[in-house]
Every structure is written in C-alpha cells, then in structure tokens.
C-alpha positions in Angstrom: 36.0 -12.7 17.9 35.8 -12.2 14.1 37.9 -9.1 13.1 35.0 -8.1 11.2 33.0 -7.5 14.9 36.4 -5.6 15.8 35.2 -2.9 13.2 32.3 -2.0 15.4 35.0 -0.9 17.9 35.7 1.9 15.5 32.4 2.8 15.0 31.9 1.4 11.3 29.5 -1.0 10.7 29.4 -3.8 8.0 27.3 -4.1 5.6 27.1 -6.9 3.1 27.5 -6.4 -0.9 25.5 -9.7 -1.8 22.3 -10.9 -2.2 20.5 -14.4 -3.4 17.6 -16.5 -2.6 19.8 -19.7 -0.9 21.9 -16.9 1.7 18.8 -16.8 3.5 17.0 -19.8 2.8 20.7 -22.2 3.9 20.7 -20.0 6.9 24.7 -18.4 5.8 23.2 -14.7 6.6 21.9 -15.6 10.0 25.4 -17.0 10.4 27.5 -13.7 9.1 25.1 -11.8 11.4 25.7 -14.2 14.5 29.4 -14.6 13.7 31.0 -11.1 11.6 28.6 -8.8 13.3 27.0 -7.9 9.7 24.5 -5.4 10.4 22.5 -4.6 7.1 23.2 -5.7 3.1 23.0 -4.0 0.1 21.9 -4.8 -3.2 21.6 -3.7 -7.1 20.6 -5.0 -10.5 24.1 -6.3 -11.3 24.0 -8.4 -8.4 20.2 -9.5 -8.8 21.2 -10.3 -12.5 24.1 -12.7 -11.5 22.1 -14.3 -8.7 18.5 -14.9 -11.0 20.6 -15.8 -14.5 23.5 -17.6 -13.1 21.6 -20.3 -10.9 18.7 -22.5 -10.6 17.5 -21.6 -7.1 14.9 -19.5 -8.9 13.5 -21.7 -11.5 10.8 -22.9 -9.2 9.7 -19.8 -8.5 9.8 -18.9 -12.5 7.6 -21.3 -13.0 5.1 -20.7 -11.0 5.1 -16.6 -11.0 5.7 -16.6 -14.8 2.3 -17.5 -15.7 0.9 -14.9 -12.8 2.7 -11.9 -14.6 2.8 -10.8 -18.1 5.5 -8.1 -17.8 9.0 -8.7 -17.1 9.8 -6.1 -15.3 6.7 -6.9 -12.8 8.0 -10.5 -12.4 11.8 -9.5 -11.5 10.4 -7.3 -9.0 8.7 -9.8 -7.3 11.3 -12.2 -7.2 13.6 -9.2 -5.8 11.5 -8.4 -3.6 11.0 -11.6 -1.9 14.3 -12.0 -1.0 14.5 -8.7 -0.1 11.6 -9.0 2.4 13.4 -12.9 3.8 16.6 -10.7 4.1 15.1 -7.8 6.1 13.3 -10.0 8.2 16.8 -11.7 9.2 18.1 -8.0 9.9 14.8 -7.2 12.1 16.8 -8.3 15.7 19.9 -6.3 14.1 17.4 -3.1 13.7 15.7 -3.2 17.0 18.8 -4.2 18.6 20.5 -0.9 17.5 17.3 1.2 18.1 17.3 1.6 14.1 20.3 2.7 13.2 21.5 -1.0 11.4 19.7 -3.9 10.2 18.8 -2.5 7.0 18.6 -4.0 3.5 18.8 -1.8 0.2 16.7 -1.9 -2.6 17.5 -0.1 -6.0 14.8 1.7 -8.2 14.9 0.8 -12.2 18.2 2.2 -12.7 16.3 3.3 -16.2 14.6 6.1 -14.0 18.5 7.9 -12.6 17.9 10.5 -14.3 14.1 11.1 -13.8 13.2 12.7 -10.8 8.8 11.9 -10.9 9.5 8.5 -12.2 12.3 7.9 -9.2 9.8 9.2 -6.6 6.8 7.1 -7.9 9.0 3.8 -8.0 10.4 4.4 -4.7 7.2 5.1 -3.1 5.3 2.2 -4.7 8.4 -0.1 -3.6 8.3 0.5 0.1 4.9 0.1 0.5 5.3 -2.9 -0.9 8.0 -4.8 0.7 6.4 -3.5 3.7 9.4 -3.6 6.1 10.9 -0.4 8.3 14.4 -1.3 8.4 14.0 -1.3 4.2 16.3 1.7 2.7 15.5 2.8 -1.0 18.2 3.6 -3.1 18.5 6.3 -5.2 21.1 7.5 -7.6 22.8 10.5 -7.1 22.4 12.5 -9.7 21.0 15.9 -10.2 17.8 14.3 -10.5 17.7 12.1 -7.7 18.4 15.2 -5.5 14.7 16.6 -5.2 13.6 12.9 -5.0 16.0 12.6 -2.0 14.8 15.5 -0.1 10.9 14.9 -0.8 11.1 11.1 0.3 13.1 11.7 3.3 10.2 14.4 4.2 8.0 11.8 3.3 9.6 9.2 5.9 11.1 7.1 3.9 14.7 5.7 4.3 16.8 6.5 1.4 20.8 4.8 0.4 22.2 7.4 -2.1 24.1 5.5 -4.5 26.0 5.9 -7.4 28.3 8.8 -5.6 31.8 9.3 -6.7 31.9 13.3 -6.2 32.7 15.1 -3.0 30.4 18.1 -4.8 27.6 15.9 -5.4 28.0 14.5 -2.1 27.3 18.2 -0.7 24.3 18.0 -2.7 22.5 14.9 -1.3 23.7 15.6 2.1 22.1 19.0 2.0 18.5 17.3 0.2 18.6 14.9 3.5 18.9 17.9 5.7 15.7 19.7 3.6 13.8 16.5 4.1 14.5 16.1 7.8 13.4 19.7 7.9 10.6 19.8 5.7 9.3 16.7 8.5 9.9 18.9 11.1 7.8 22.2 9.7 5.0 19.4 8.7 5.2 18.5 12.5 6.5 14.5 11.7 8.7 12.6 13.7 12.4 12.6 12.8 13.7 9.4 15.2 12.8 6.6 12.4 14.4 7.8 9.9 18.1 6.4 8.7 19.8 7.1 5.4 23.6 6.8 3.7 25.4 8.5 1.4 27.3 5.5 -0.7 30.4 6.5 -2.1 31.9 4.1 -4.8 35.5 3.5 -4.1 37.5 1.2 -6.2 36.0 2.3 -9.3 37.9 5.9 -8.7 41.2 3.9 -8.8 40.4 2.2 -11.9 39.8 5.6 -14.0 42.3 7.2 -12.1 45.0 5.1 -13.0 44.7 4.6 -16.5 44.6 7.9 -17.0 48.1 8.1 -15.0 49.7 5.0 -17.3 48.9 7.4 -20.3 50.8 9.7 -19.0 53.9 7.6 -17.4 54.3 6.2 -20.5 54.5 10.0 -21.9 57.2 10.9 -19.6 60.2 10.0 -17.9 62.4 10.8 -14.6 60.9 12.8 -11.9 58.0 13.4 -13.4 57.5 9.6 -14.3 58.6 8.7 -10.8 55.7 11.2 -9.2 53.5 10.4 -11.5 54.1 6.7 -10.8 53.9 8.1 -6.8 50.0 8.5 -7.5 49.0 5.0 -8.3 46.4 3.7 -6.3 46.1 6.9 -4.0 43.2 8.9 -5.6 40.4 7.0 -4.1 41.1 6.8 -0.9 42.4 10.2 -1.1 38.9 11.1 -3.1 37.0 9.3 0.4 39.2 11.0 3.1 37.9 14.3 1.9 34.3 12.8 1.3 34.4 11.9 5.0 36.1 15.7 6.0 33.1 17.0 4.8 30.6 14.4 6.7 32.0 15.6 10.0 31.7 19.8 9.0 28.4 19.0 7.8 27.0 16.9 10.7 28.9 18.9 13.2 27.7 22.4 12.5 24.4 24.4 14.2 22.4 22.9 11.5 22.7 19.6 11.9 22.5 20.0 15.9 19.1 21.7 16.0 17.9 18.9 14.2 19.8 16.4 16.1 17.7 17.6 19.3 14.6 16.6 17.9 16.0 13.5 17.3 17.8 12.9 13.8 20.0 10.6 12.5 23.6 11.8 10.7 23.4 10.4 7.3 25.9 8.4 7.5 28.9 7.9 4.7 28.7 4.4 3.4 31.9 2.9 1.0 30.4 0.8 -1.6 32.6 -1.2 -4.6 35.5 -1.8 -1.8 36.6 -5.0 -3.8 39.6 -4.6 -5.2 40.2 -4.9 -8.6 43.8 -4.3 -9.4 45.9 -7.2 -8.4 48.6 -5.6 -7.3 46.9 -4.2 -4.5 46.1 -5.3 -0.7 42.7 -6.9 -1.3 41.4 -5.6 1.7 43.0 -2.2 1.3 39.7 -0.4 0.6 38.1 -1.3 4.3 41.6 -1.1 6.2 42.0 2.9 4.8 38.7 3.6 5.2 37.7 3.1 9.2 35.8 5.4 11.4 33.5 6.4 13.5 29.8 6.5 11.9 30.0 5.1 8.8 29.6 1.7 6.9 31.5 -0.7 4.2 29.4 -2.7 2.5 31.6 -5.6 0.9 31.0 -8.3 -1.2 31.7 -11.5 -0.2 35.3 -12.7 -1.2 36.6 -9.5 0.3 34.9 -9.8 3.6 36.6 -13.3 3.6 40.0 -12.0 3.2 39.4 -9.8 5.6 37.8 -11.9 8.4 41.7 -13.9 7.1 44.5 -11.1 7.4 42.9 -7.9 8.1 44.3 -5.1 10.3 42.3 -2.3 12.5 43.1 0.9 12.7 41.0 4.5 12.8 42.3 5.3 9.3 39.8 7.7 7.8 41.0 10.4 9.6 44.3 9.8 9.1 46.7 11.3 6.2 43.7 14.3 5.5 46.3 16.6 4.3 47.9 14.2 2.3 44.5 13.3 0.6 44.3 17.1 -0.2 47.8 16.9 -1.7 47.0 14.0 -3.9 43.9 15.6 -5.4 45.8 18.9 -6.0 48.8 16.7 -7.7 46.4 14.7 -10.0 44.9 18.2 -11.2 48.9 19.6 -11.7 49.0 16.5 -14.0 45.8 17.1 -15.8 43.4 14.7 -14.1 40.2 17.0 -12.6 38.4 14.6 -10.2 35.5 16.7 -11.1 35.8 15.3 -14.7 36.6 12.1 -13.7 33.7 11.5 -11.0 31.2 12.9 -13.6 32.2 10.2 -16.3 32.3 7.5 -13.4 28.5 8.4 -12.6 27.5 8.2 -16.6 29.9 4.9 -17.2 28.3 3.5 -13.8 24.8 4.3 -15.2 25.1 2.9 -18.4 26.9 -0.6 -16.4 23.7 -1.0 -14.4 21.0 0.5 -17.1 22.6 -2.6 -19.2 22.8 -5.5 -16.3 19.4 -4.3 -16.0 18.3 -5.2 -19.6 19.9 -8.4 -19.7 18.5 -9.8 -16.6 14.6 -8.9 -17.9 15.6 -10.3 -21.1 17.0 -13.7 -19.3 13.9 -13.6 -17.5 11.6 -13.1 -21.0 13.6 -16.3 -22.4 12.6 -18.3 -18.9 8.9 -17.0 -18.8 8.5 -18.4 -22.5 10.3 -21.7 -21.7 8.2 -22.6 -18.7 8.6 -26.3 -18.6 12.6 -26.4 -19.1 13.0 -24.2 -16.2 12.7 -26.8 -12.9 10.9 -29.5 -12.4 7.4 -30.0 -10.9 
C-alpha cells in the first residue's frame, strides 16, 4: 500500500496541489486516486498560469474559444473551468464514497477581488453555478474582507476553501464566519449535511520570512544568543500550525460546535497548503510528516508527494510537541519577530504574488487570442 493511503490511518486526507488539462485527459489523476488514495485537488492562478503559458495542451482549445470571447478574463475562466469540471468529475466516486466529506476540487475567485467583500460574493456565486458540480469548493481569501463573504456563502450552501491563511487570529475569524453561516442555514430552516469547507493554512512560506529575519539577527550576534537564535531555524511554521490546529480542536469540540453537529455539520476542517519545501537544507517531506492528524488535509504538489510516496515516515505528529510550539512563538517574539507582524505581511506579499501571476497569465492569453493561427494546428 502507498504510504500516501497510510495517511488516512491518521485521519488526514490528501489532497493534491496541481492542476492541468493532460492529468485528467492521460488518465495520471484517476491513477493517484486509485493508487495514493488522493481524495480531492486544489488549485490557484499561479498554478493555472504555469499550466496554460508553459505548455501546448491548450492551444487547441485557444483557438477555437478565442474567437467565441472577446475578454480575457472570460476566456481563462473557461478554460479553468473545464478542467476543473473533468477534475471533479474524476473526484465524484471519491465524494460519494466518503458521504461528502472528500472528493473535492478548489476553485479560486479573481485574486483582484481579496479584498472586496460584494465583488468576492458575486464571483463565487456566479462560479458555482457554473461549474455546476457539488463536490466543487470555492476559495476565498482570508482576509478581513473575505470574512462576511465566508459566512453569507456558507449560509448560502455553498462550499468554501479559505485560503491565503497564515494567522492563528485570522484563523479564529473564518472559523467563527463558518460557524455564523452554518447557523444562519439553520434559523432559515436549510439543511446543514452537504455542506464541507477548510481553513488552508500556508505553511512553508512562514519558514521563509521567519528565517531571514533570524539570519539578520545571527549575523548581529554571537554565543548563546547566536546559538538560540540559530535553535529557531526552521521551527516557526510548524510551530505557527501546531497552535493553528490547538485551536481547531477547542473550537470544534466546544457546546457550539456540538449543537450544530446534531443537526448534522461538518467540522471545517484545517487544511496545510504550500507544504513544499523550499529551503534545501531541510527534509523535503518535513511539512506533511510534522503536520499528521486526525481531520485535516495536506494538499501537496506533485514532487513532494513523490518523495513522500519514496521515504516518508507516519506518525500522529500534530499533536505532538504543543508546548514546545508555544515556546517557540514566545522565543521569536523575545527576539523581536511578532508572528502577528509577520503573518500580516505574508497575507499582503502572498496577495500581491497571485494578483501578479494573475496578470501575466491574461496577458499570455491576450498575446494567444491575437495570434490565432500560430497557436496549434487545425
């Protein structure tokens, strides 16, 4: 058995950080379905602009929906949108199998609307009625913003990813908008048992910030303060996920959650998102092995699933080491590092990231509509 299939032993399920047209059309998702036990797949404009400008698989369909839409934006929906809908249609067995709480696929709003709550709802409306599939999940930045939008589309029924969290604060604020919803469902007589959303927590991308701010200040130092200093490399984003999860487990364990529970809810479950690594001279499958438990879900991009499906090990981890996790945030903030500040510049640098990977996809898309005949043949 794939050790990726192990992971559902713990209770996490995996998710898949990856999208293109040929995954579905070669039949390689029906295989990592069938063989790793991946249960749903996420997606966003970076990975949408990599699969559409890097390949050719797409041309054909440039050329014939080019001519049928005159705005950009409207054609790169389209295109996302069918692969979302041959995607979620893969994950359909995965869905019913698990009575709807996996098989879904993720689709992002304009990540030019994060911090417009009425656009935000409007997009994420119009884009599950069109793609027309129940095991779709919307994702929504977490921002201020996206809060009210969270809580008036999960009253509206529809299945939302929170994305773009780094804060354990913010966290308590989207959480607490899902619970609204659910409730707001309830007053308005609805039923709560088809709805399913995550709370997706970028990992890696803490390490990154946190640690250069800690080389600044090794550099500054020496002895035992360089040494601990030097002792908090790597730590703060696991750390930063540990307490993420603590609260998960007050906040879906408390009388709240269980009245709505007995009519039938859903936990919102944490999801780790970014869990590539990107500093070389750590484990590359560090951010899944430190981050297992029960009810929640990686979503990894393809390399790092491989490595993992090579050498990695299983073990309940998430609730391991929570008091350490506690001591490492308090240590960062002796040395001058707030997570608070951190998180909050993570959320505008990841903004801007997408907001630009975003831009340059419709503008290699503009190019291609103009250039009709050098994009594939008849």
């Amino acid at each position: 058995m794939s050790k990726l299939k192990d992971l559902q032993q713990n209770g996490q399920s995996v998710w898949l950080d990856y999208i293109k047209r040929s995954l579905m059309s070669s039949g390689q998702l029906n295989k990592l379905i069938r063989d790793d036990g991946v249960r749903g797949l996420t997606s966003n404009p970076s990975i949408f602009e990599k699969a559409i400008a890097e390949s050719t698989e797409y041309d054909a369909e440039l050329r014939r929906l080019g001519k049928r839409f005159n705005n950009t934006k409207e054609l790169y929906e389209q295109l996302a949108i069918n692969d979302i809908q041959a995607a979620a249609d893969a994950f359909r067995p995965v869905y019913d199998e698990t009575g709807g709480r996996d098989g879904f696929v993720s689709l992002e709003v304009s990540p030019e609307l994060s911090r417009d709550t009425e656009g935000t709802i409007a997009e994420a409306r119009r884009l599950w009625k069109t793609v027309g599939r129940n095991n779709l999940m919307i994702k929504v930045p977490g921002t201020l913003e996206g809060v009210p939008a969270i809580e008036l589309l999960t009253s509206e029924g529809i299945n939302i990813n929170v994305t773009l969290l780094f804060s354990v604060t913010m966290y308590e604020k989207v959480s607490a908008a899902y619970l609204s919803g659910l409730s707001r469902r309830v007053a308005e007589g609805d039923d709560l048992r088809n709805i399913a959303s995550v709370a997706s927590f970028f990992v890696s991308r803490v390490d990154t910030a946190v640690d250069a701010l800690l080389e600044a200040r090794i550099d500054e130092t020496s002895g035992e303060q360089q040494a601990a200093l030097k002792g908090l490399l790597g730590k703060a984003a696991i750390a930063n996920a540990k307490l993420a999860y603590e609260r998960y487990l007050a906040i879906f364990g408390g009388p709240a959650w269980g009245a709505l529970e007995a009519k039938g809810a859903r936990t919102q479950r944490v999801l780790w998102a970014s869990t590539g690594t990107k500093n070389p001279a750590y484990r590359d499958v560090v951010y899944i092995e430190e981050l297992i438990g029960k009810d929640t879900v990686n979503t990894i991009p393809p390399a790092t699933l491989d490595a993992f499906r090579e050498h990695g090990e299983i073990r309940n981890s998430l609730t391991e080491g929570v008091a350490e996790a506690r001591a490492t945030i308090e240590a960062l903030a002796r040395s001058g590092i707030s997570m608070e500040d951190v998180t909050h510049r993570l959320l505008d640098d990841a903004q801007k990231l997408f907001v630009d990977a975003f831009r340059k996809m419709l503008g290699s898309l503009d190019k291609a509509r103009q250039l009709p005949d050098q994009l594939a043949a008849p």
